[in-house]
C-alpha positions in Angstrom: -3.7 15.5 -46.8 -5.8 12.0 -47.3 -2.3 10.5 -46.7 -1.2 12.2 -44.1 -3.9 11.7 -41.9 -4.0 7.8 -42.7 -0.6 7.7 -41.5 -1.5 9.5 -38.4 -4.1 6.9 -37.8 -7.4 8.1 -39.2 -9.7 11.3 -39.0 -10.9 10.4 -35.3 -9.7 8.8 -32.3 -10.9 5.2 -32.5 -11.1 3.1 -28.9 -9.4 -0.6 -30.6 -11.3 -2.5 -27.1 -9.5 -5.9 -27.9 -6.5 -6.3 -26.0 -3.8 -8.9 -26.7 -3.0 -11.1 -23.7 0.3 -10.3 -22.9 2.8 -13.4 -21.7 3.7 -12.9 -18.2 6.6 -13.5 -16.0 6.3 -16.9 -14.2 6.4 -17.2 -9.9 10.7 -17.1 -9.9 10.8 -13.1 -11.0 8.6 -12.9 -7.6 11.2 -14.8 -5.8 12.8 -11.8 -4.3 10.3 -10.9 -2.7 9.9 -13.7 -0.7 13.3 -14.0 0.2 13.2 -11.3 2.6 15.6 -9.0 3.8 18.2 -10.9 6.2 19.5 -8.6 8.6 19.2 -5.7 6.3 16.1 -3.6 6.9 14.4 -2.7 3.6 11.4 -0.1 3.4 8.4 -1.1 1.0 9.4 1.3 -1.2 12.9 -0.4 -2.2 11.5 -3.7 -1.9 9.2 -2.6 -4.8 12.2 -1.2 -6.8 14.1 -4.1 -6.1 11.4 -6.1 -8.3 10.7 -3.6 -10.6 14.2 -4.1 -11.7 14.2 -7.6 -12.5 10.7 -7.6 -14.2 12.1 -4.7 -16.1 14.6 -7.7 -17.3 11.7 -10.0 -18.4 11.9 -10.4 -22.4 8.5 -10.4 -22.8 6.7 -7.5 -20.9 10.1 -5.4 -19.6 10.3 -3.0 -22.1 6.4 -1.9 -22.1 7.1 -1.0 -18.2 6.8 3.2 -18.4 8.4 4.5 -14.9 6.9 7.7 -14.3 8.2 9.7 -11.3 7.0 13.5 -10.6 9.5 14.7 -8.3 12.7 13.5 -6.4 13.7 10.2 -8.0 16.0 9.2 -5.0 13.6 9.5 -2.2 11.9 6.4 -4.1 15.3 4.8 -4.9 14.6 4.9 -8.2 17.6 6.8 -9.3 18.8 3.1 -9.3 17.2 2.9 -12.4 18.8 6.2 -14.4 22.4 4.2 -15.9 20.2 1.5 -17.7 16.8 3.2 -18.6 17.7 6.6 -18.9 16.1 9.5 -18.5 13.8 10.4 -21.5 14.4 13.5 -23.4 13.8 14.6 -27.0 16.5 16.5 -27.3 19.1 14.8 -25.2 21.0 15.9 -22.4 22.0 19.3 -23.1 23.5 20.0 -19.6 26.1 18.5 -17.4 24.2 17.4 -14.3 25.4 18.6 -10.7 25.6 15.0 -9.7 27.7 13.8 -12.6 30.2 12.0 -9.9 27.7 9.7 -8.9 27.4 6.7 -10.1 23.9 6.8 -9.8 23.8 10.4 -11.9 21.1 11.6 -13.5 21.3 10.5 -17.5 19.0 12.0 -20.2 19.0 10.5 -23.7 16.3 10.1 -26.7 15.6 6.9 -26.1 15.4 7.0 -22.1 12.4 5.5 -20.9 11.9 7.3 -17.7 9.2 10.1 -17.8 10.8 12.5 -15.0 8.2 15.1 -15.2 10.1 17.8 -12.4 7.5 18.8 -9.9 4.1 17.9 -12.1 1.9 15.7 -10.4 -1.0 16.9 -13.3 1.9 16.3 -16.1 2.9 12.9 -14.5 -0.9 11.5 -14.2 -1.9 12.6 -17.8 1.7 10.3 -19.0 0.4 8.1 -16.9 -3.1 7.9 -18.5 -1.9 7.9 -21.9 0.5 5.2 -21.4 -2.0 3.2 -19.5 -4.8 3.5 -22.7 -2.8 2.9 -24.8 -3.9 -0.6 -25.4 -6.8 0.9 -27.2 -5.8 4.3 -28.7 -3.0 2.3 -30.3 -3.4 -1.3 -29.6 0.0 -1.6 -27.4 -0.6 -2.3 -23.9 1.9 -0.8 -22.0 2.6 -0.9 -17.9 2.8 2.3 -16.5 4.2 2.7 -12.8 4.2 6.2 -11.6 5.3 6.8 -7.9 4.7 10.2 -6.0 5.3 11.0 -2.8 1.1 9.5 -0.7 0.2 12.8 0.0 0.2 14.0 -3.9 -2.0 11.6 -5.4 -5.6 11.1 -4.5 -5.4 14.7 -2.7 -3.8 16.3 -5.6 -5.0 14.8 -8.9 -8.1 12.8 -7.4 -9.8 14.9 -10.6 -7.3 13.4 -13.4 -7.9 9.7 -11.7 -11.2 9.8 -12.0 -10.9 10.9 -15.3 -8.5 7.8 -16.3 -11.2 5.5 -15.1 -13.7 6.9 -17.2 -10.9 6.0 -20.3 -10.5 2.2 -18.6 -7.1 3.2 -17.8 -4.7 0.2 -16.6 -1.4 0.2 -14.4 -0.1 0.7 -10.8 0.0 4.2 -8.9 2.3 4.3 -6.0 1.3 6.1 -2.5 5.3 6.5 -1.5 6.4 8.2 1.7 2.5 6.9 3.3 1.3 7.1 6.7 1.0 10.2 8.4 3.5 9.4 11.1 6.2 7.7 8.8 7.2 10.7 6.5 7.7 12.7 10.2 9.4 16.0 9.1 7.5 17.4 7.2 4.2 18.5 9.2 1.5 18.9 7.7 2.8 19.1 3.7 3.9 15.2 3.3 2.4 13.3 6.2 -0.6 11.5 4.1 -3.7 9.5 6.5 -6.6 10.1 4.5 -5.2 8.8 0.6 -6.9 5.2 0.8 -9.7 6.5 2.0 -10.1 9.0 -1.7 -9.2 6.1 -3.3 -12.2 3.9 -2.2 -14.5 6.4 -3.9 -12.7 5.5 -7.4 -14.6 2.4 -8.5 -11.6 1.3 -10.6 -9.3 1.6 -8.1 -7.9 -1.7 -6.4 -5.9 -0.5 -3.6 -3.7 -2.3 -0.8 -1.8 -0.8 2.3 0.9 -4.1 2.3 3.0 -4.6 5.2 5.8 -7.0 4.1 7.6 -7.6 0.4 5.9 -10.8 -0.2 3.4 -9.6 0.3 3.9 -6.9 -2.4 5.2 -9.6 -4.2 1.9 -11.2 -4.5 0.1 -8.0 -5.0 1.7 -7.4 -8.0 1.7 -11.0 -10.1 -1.7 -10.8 -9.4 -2.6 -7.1 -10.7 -0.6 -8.1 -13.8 -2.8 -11.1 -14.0 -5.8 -9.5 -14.1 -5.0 -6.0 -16.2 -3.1 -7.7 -18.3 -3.7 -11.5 -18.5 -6.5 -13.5 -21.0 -9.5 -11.6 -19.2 -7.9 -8.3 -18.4 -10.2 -6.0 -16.2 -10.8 -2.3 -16.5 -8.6 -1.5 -13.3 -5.3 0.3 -11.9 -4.0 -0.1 -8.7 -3.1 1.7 -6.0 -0.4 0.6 -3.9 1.0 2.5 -0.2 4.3 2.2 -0.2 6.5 3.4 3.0 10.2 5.0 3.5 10.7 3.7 6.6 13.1 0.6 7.0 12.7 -2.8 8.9 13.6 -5.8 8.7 11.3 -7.6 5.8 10.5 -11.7 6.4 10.9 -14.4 4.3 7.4 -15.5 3.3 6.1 -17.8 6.2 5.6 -21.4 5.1 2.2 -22.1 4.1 1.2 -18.5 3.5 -2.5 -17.6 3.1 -2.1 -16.1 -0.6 -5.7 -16.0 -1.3 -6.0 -14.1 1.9 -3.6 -11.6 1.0 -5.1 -11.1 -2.5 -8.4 -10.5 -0.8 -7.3 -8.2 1.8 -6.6 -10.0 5.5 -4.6 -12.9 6.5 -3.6 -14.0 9.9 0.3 -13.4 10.1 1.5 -14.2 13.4 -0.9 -16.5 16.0 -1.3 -15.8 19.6 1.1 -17.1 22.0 0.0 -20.6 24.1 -1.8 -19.3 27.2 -4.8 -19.2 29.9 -5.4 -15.3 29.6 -8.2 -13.3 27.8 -7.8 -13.4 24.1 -7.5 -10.5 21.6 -7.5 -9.9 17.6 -4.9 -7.1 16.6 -6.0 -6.1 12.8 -3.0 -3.7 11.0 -1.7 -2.7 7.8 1.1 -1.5 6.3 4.0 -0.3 8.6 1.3 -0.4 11.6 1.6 -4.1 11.4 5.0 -3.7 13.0 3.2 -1.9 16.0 1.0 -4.7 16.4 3.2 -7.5 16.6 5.2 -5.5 19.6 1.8 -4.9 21.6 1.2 -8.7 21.0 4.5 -9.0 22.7 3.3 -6.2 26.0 -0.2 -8.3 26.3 1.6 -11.3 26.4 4.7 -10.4 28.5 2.9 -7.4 30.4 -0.7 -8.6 30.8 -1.2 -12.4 29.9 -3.4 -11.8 26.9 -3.3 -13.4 23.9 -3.2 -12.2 20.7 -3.4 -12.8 17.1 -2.1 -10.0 14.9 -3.8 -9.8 11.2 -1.9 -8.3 8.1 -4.7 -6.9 6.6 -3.5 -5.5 3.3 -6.7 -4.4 1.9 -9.7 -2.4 4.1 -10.7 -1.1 1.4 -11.0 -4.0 -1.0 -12.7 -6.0 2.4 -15.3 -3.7 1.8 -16.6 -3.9 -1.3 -16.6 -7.7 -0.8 -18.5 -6.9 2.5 -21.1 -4.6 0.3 -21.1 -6.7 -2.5 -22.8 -9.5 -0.3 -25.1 -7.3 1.5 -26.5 -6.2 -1.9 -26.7 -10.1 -2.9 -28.3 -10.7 0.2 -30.6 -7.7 -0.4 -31.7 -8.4 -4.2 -31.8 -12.5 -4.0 -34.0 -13.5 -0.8 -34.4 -16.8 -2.3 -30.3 -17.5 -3.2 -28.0 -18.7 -0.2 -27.0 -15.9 2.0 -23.9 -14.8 0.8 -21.2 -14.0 3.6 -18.2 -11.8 3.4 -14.3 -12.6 2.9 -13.7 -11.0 6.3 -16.5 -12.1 8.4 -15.7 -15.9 7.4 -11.6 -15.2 7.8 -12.4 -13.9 11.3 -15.7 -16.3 12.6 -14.8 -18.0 15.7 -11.8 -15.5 16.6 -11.8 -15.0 20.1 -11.8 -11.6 22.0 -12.3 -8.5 20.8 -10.9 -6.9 17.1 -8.5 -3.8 17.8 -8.0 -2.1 14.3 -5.1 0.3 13.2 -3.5 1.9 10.6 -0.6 5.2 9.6 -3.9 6.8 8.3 -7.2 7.8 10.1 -9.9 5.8 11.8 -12.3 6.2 8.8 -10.2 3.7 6.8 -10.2 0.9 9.5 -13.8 1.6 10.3 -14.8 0.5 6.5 -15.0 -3.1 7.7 -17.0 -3.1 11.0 -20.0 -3.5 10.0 -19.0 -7.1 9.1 -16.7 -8.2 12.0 -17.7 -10.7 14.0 -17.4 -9.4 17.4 -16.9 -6.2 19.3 -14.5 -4.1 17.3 -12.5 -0.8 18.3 -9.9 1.8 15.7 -7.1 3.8 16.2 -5.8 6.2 14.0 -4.0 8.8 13.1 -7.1 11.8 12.7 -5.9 15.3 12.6 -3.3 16.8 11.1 0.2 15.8 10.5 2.8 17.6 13.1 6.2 17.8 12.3 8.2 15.7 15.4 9.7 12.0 15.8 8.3 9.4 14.5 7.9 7.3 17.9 6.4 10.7 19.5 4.0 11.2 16.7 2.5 7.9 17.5 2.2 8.5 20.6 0.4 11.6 20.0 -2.2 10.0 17.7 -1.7 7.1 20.5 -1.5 4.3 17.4 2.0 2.9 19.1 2.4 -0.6 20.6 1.7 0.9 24.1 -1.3 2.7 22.8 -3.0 -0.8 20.8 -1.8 -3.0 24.1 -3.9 -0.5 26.5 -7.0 0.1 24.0 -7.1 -3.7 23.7 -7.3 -3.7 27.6 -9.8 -1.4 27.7 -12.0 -3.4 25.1 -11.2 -6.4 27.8 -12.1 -4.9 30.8 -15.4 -3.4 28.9 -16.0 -7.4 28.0 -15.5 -7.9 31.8 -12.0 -10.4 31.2 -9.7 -7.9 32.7 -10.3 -5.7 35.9 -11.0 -2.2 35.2 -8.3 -0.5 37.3 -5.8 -2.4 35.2 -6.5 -0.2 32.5 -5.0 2.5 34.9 -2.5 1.1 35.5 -0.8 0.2 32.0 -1.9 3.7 30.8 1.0 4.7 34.0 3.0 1.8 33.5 3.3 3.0 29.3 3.3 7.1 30.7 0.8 6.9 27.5 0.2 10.8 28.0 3.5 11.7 27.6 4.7 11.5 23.8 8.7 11.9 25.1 7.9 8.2 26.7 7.6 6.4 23.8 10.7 4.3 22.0 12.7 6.3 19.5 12.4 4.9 15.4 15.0 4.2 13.3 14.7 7.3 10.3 15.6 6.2 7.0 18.9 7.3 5.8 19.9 7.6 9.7 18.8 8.0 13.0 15.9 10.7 14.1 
């Protein structure tokens, strides 16, 4: 029995805290991402899987990677991943699979390394948690990545999260599907606005609503940096991740990494002009909503704007709250001012905010912007209709963000109040069957 158990590692769990630096993957595994997409139009969520792949390939950390996925493999395009990794099963595959003529068919074997836990978000996050402890239950950090459709994770298993906190549990969680208008089918079941705001109450939780693969890109090298580098933290991450495609940049010269990292950067600058100015903040697919009202204040209106990628609210805000309680506790240090306060001083006009998930999240950083700030979300529940129509409904469209941002103007005095009228008549903003059809992924809506 003596033996036995010293083979099995001891007569009680024992926590091994020191954790072996692992070698990471250098900036070209990242290059990808920064690439772009051409004139193909990517979602997030491929763009993701695209660089999972090759860091997969990487001969020092690939094969500690532990995909976990809880439910349909191909909404995620990870069934991409079946012919090489393989499905994991201790018995085999006992069964010839339905979709044995694809290419792309599902493939179960011993030594698969995919955990496809069926329908089992509770399943999924406990394989998650072990794998992503196992640093110090058995000394060999592995990388877990387990995907699930936004809606499912915070919502569903906020409980088991918490729990893998508690154990100092490291690796990335994967919001796919977000946004409350992106996923637009499916009504209230799918359509998730309200996940990074349950996952700012998770102290260990560092989590990012990106816009654009690079950005992603960056995003990840960094979270691998710092869970798994020479000081690794006591951290996961939690990434939104969206279905819906468009057409992905190649990194802009000169990007603002540390901006990225820290949750805003300025993405595209105002147009030259003489008209009232404006500061459109966005994450996520939203950003893509932004950058068209920049184009209706400019064309429509003669207003200026700067759009923001800001691919963290939620991390701007415990920066935001870590300096007030500096400020607070050490009268007699140098005031401490926040990452998005600083980024924004001296912008001109007023800060329009907006998101695919409800005000609440946007409204985490006004207490520290600089000027006179205004949200848009999507609050309510999720309806099941097209995606241009539902954002109209929640009014968080390009018309919707170019006629708040005139109201915000004309409340500043810059634009004439009746002018306001007139673009909410110009846009028909009432009218959800006014506003521009979406490309769906997969096809059209």
């Amino acid at each position: 029995m003596h033996e036995r158990r010293r083979a099995l590692g001891g007569y009680l769990p024992q926590r091994r805290t020191p954790s072996v630096p692992l070698v990471l993957p250098g900036d070209p595994v990242y290059d990808v991402m920064k690439r772009g997409s051409g004139k193909q139009k990517v979602a997030t969520t491929m763009a993701f899987v695209r660089m999972l792949k090759d860091l997969l390939k990487d001969k020092e950390i690939g094969w500690r990677f532990v995909p976990i996925i809880p439910d349909e493999a191909r909404t995620f395009g990870m069934d991409s991943l079946f012919p090489s990794l393989k499905i994991y099963s201790p018995f085999g595959q006992r069964y010839t699979s339905v979709d044995r003529e694809l290419v792309l068919s599902y493939k179960e074997d011993t030594k698969g390394v995919i955990l496809h836990e069926g329908i089992n978000e509770a399943g999924s996050t406990a394989s998650w948690t072990a794998a992503g402890s196992s640093y110090a239950t058995h000394g060999v950090p592995m990388i877990p990545i387990y995907i699930f459709y936004s809606m499912f994770g915070f919502q569903r298993t906020g409980d088991a999260f918490w729990a893998a906190a508690d154990q100092m549990t490291r690796g990335f969680v994967l919001g796919a599907t977000a946004g409350r208008t992106t996923l637009n089918g499916e009504g209230l079941q799918h359509e998730d606005g309200h996940s990074l705001l349950l996952a700012s109450t998770n102290p260990a939780a560092v989590s990012y609503d990106p816009a654009f693969s690079f950005e992603v890109g960056h995003i990840t090298q960094d979270a691998l940096r710092r869970m798994y580098g020479d000081e690794p933290e006591n951290i996961f991450y939690y990434l939104t991740l969206y279905n819906e495609p468009y057409l992905q940049p190649a990194e802009p010269e000169g990007v603002d990494v540390e901006g990225i990292l820290a949750g805003i950067h300025r993405y595209s600058p105002a147009a030259e002009g003489d008209g009232p100015k404006a500061q459109l903040l966005a994450s996520g697919v939203a950003v893509q909503w932004a950058l068209e009202a920049q184009r209706l204040l400019q064309e429509d209106w003669n207003v200026q704007a700067d759009v923001w990628s800001v691919t963290s609210w939620n991390e701007l805000r415990r920066d935001g709250l870590a300096a007030d309680e500096h400020n607070f506790l050490q009268p007699d240090d140098d005031v401490r001012v926040p990452y998005v306060t600083r980024k924004l001083e001296g912008a001109q006009g007023p800060f329009v905010a907006v998101s695919d998930f409800m005000r609440a999240v946007q409204d985490q950083i006004a207490p520290w912007v600089p000027g006179d700030f205004a949200s848009l979300g999507t609050d309510g529940f999720g309806l099941s209709d097209t995606r241009g129509a539902l954002r109209r409904h929640f009014k968080v469209d390009a018309a919707s963000i170019a006629v708040r941002t005139l109201s915000e103007l004309a409340r500043r005095g810059e634009v004439k109040p009746e002018t306001v009228r007139e673009a909410i008549d110009r846009y028909d903003l009432n009218n959800i069957n006014a506003a521009p059809t979406v490309e769906a992924a997969g096809g059209a809506e």
